[in-house]
FIMARNU-145860 format. One record per residue: z, y, x of N, C-alpha, C, O in turn; residue in one letter. Coordinates in steps of 0.2 Angstrom, whole numbers, plus 2048, in hexadecimal, padded with zeros to 3 digits. Example, Ala and Ser with C-alpha at 12.3 -4.5 7.8 and 13.67 -1.06 7.14 Angstrom:
2
8277E48428277EA83E8277F084282A7EF847a8237F58408247FB844827800840828806843s
% end
This chain:
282
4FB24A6AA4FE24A6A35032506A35082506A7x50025569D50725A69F51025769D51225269Ax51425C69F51925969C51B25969551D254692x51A25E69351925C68951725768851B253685x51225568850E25068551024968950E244687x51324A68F51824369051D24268D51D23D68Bx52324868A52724968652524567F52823F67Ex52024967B51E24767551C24067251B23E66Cx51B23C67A51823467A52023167B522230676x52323067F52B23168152D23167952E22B677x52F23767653323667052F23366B531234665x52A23066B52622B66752822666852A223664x52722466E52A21E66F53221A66E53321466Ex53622166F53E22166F53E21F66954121A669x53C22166253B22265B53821C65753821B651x53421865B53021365953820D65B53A209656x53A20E66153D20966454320B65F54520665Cx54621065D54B20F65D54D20E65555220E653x54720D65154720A64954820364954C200646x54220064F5411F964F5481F86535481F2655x54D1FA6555521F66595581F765355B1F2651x55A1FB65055F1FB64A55E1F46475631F1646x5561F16455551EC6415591E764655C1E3642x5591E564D55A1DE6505611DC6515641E0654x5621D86505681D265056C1D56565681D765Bx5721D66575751D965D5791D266057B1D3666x5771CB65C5771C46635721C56655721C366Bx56C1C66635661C46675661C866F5621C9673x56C1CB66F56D1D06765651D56785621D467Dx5641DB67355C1DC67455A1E167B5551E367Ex5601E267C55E1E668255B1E168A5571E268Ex5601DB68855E1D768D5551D668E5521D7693x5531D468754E1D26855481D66875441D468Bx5491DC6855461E26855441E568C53F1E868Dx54A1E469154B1E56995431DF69B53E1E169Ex5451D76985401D369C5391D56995351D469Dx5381D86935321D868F52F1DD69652B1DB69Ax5321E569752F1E669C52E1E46A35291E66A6x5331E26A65301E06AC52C1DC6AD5291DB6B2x52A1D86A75241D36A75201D76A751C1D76ACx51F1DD6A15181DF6A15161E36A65101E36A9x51C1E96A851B1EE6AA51C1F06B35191F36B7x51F1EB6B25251EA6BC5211EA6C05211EE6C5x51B1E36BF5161E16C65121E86C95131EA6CEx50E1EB6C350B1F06C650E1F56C850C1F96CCx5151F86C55181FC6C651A1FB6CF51A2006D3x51B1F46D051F1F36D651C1F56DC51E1F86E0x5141F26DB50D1F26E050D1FB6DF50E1FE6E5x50D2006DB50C2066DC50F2086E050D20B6E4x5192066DF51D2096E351B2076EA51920A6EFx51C2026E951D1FF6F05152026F65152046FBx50F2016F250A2046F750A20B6F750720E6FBx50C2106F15092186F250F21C6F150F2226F3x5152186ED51C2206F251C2226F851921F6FDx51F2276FA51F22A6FF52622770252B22B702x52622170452D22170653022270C52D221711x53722370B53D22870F54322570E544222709x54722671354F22570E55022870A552225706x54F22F70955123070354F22C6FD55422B6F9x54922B6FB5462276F754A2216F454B21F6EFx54B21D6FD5502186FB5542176F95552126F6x55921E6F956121F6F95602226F15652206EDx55B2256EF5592276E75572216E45572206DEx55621F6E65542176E255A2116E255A20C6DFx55D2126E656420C6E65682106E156C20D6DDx5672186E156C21A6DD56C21A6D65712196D2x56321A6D456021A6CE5612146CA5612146C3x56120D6CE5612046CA5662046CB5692016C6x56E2086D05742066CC5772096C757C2086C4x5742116C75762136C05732116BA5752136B5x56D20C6BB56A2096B656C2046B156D2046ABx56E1FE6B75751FA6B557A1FD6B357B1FC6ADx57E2036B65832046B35842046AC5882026A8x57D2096AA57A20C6A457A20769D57D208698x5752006A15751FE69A57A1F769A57A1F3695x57F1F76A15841F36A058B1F469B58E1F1697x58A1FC69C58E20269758C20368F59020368Ax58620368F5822026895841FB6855871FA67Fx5821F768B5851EF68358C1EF68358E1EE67Ex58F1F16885961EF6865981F568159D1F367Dx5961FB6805981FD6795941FC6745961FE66Fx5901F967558C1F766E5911F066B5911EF664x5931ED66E5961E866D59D1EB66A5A01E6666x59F1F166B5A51F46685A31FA6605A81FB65Cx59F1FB66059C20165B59620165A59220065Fx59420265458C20265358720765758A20B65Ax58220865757D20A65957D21365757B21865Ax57F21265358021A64D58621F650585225650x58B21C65358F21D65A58C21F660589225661x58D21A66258C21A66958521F66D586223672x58021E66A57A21F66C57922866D57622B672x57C22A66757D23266758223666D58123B670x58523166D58B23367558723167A58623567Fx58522D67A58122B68057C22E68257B22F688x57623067F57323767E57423E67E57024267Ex57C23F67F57E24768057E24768958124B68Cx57A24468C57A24469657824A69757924C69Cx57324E69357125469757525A69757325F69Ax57E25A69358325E69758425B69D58725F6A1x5822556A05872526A65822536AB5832556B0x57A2526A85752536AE57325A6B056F25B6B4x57725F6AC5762676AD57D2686B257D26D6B5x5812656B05872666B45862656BC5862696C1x58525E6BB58225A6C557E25D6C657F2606CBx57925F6C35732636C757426C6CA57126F6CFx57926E6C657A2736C85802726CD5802756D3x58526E6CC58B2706D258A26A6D858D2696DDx5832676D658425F6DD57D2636DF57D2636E5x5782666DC5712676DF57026D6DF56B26E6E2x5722726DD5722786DE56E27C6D856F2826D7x56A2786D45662776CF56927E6CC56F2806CCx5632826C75662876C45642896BC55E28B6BBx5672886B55632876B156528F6AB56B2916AAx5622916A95632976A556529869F563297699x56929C6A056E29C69A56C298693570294690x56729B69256529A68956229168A56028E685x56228D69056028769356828369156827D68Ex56E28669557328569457728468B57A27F688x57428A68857628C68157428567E57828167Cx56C28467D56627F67A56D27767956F274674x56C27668156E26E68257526F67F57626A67Cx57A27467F58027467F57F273676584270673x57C27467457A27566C57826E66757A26B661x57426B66D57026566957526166A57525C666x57A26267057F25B67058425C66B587257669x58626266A58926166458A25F65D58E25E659x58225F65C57C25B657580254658583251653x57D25065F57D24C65F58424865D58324365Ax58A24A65E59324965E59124B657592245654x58F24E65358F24E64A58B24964758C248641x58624664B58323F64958723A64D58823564Ax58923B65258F23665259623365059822D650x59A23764D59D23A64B59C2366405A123663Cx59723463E59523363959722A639597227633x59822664159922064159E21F64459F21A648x5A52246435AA2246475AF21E6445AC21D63Fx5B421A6445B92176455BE2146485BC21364Dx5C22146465C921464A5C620F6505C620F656x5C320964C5C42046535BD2046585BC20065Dx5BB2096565B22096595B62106605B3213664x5BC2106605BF2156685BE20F66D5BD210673x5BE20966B5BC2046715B62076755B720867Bx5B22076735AD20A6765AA2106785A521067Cx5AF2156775AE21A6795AE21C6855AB220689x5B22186865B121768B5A82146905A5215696x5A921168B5A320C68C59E21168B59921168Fx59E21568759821968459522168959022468Ax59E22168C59D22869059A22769559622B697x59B21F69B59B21B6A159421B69F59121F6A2x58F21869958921B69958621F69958021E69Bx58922669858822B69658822E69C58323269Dx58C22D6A258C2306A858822B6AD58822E6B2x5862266AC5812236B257B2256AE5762246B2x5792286A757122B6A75712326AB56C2356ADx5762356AC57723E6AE57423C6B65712406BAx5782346B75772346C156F2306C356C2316C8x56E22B6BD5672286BF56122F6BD55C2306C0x5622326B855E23A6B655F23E6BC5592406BEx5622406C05612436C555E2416CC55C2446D0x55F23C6CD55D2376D25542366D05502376D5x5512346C954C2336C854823B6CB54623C6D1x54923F6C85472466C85462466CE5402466CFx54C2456D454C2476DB5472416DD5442436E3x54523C6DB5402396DF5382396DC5342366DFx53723C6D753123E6D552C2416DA5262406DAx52F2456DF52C2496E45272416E85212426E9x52923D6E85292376EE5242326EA52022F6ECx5252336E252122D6E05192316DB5192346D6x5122316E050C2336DF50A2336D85082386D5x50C22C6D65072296CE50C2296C85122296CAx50A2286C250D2246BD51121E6BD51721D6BBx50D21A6C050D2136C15152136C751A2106C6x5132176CB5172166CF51F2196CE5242166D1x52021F6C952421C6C75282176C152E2166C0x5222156BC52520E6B95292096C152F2076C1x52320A6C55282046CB52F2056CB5332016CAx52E20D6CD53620F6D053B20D6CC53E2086CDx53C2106C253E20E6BC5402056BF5452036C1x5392016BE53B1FB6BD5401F76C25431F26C1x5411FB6C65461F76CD54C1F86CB5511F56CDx54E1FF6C45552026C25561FA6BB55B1F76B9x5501FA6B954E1F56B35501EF6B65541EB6B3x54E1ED6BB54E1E56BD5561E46C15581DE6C3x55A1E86C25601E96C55661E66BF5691E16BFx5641EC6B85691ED6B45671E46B156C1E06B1x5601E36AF5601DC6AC5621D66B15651D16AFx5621D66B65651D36BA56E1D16B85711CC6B7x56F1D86B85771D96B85781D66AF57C1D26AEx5751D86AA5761D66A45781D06A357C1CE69Ex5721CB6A95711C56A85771C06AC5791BA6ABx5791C56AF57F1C16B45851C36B058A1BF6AFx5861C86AC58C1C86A658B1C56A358E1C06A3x5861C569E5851BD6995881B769B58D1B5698x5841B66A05871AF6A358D1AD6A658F1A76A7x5911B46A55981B26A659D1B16A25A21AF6A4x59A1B569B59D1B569659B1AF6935A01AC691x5951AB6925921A768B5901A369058C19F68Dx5901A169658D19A69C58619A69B58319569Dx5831A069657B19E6965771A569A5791AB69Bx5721A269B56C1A86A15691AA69C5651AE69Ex5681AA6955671AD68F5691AE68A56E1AA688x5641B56845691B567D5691AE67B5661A967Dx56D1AE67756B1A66715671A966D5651A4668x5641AE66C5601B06645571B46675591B966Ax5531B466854F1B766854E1BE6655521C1662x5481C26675481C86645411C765F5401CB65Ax53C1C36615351C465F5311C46645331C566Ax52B1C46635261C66675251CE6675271D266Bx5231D06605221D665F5261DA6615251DD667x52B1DB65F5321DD6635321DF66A5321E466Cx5321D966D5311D767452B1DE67852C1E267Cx5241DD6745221DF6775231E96775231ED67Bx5231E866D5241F066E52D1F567252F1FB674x52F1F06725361F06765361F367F5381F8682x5321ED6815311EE68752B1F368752B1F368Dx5271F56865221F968752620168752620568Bx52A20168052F20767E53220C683531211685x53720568353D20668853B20769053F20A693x53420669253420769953120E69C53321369Fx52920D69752521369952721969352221D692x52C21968F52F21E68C53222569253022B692x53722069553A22369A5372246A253A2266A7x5312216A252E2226A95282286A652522B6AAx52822A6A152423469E52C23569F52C2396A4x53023469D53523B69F53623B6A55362416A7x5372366AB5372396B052F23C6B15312416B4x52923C6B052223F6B25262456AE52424A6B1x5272476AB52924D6A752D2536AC52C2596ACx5322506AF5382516B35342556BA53625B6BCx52E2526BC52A2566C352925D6C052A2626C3x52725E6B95292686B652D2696B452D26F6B5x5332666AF5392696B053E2666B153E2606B2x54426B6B054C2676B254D2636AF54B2636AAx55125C6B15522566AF5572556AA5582506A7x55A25C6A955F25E6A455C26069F55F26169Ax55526069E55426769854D25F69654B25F690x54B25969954625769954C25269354C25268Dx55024F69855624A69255624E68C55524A686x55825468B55925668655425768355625667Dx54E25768354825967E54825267B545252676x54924B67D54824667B54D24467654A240672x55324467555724767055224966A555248664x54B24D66A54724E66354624466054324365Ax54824066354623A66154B23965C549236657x55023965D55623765A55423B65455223864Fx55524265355324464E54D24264954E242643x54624164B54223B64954323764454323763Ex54623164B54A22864754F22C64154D22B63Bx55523064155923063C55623563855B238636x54F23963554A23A63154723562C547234626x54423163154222C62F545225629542221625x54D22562E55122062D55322262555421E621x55422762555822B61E55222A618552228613x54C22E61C54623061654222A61453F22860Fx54122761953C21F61854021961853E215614x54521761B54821161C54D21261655120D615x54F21761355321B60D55C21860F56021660Ax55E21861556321761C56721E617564224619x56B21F61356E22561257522661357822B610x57922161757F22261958222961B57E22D61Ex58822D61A58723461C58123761D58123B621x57B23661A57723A61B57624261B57124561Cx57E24661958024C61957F24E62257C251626x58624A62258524D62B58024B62F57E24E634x57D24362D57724463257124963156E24B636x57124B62C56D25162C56F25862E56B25C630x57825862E57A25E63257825D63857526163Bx57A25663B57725664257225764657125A64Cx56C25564156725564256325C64355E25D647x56626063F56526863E56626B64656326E64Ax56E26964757226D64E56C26B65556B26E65Ax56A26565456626065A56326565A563268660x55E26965455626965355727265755427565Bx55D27565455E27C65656127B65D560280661x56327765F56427766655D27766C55D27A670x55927266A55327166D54E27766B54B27A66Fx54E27966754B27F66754C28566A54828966Bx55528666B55728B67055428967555028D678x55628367855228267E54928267F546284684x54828167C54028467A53F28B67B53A28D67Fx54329167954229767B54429868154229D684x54629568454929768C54329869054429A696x
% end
């Protein structure tokens, strides 16, 4: 599968998922939900791939221990800012990592990316801060921290994933690698729940449907962009998936008739669209 056409299934699914999660209850804790929907479906085979057809090494190891705790970090950071500011927030900031994975990649790996490469991502993120920027309020700074701490554990499990693609043969096998970042973070979700609320689950359900197009979304969404990542920079593959956001907030405005500042999400959406397109000429 070339890497376009993992991309273009990828922000389908980013796009699918990210309409159907604005609808769900933010007690029913969806991400929790969403984590087990795929480990159920997706984990077992992914695991047997890993485990009988990677090439494993320490390095492998050491990319993989780094990849499940910036996982956890990631969507430990994620609900605790969700729990501070809406979704309309948070998630644009949390989406600007490919200034951070163009940074690490060039000053930690020697990585090299070309100006008009530089120009693109530098552009779309500032799209994104103008769709951000659309749910700002004083009290929603809570979050801010929370949202960057996000924001910087996708810059460190994205380059980590990239650097072990070499190691993992199949598809499948990397679902595996993903799921062990997936089965970490739910882990750790599950042990803050229960510290907070004495329960090993939400109190609310999400659905079945939900459940399933959730966990199917959320896992093999992100295991094409890593298959994307084996042809290019891991900097420039995060960014092209960003055309997803602009998508859902298309849709959200013109079919869901969602017209809240719809001025600047459309300014935003413009800045995203000319950004990704610089990057397309590179």
């Amino acid at each position: 599968m070339s890497a376009s056409l993992a991309l273009a299934l990828s922000v389908t699914m980013h796009v699918i998922w990210n309409l159907m999660a604005r609808h769900l209850p933010r007690e029913a804790n969806p991400l929790w939900w969403v984590l087990l929907a795929h480990l159920l479906l997706f984990a077992p085979w992914g695991f047997w791939e890993l485990v009988s057809r990677a090439a494993w090494s320490l390095e492998l190891v050491a990319l993989l221990a780094l990849s499940a705790t910036a996982n956890a970090i990631y969507f430990l950071g994620l609900a605790r800012a969700y729990e501070q500011a809406p979704v309309a927030l948070v998630y644009p900031l949390v989406r600007s990592s490919p200034l951070l994975i163009a940074l690490w990649g060039s000053l930690l790996l020697g990585q090299s990316l070309p100006l008009l490469a530089w120009a693109g991502i530098g552009v779309s993120v500032v799209g994104l801060w103008i769709m951000a920027s659309t749910a700002r309020h004083a009290a929603d700074r809570r979050a801010l921290p929370w949202a960057l701490l996000a924001m910087l554990a996708t810059s460190l499990y994205s380059l980590s994933d990239k650097a072990a693609t070499p190691h993992l043969p199949s598809f499948m096998a990397l679902v595996g690698f993903l799921s062990v970042g997936y089965l970490t973070a739910w882990l750790c979700l599950t042990w803050r729940m229960h510290g907070q609320t004495r329960r090993w689950r939400p109190p609310q359900r999400i659905g079945a449907v939900a459940g399933l197009v959730g966990g199917s979304c959320i896992g093999l969404a992100y295991a094409l962009v890593i298959h994307a990542m084996r042809e290019l920079p891991a900097a420039e593959v995060v960014a092209y998936t960003n055309a997803g956001i602009v998508f859902a907030t298309l849709l959200s405005i013109f079919l869901f008739r969602e017209r809240a500042a719809w001025r600047r999400r459309v300014l935003g959406m413009v800045v995203i669209t000319l950004g990704l397109g610089i990057l397309a000429l590179r």
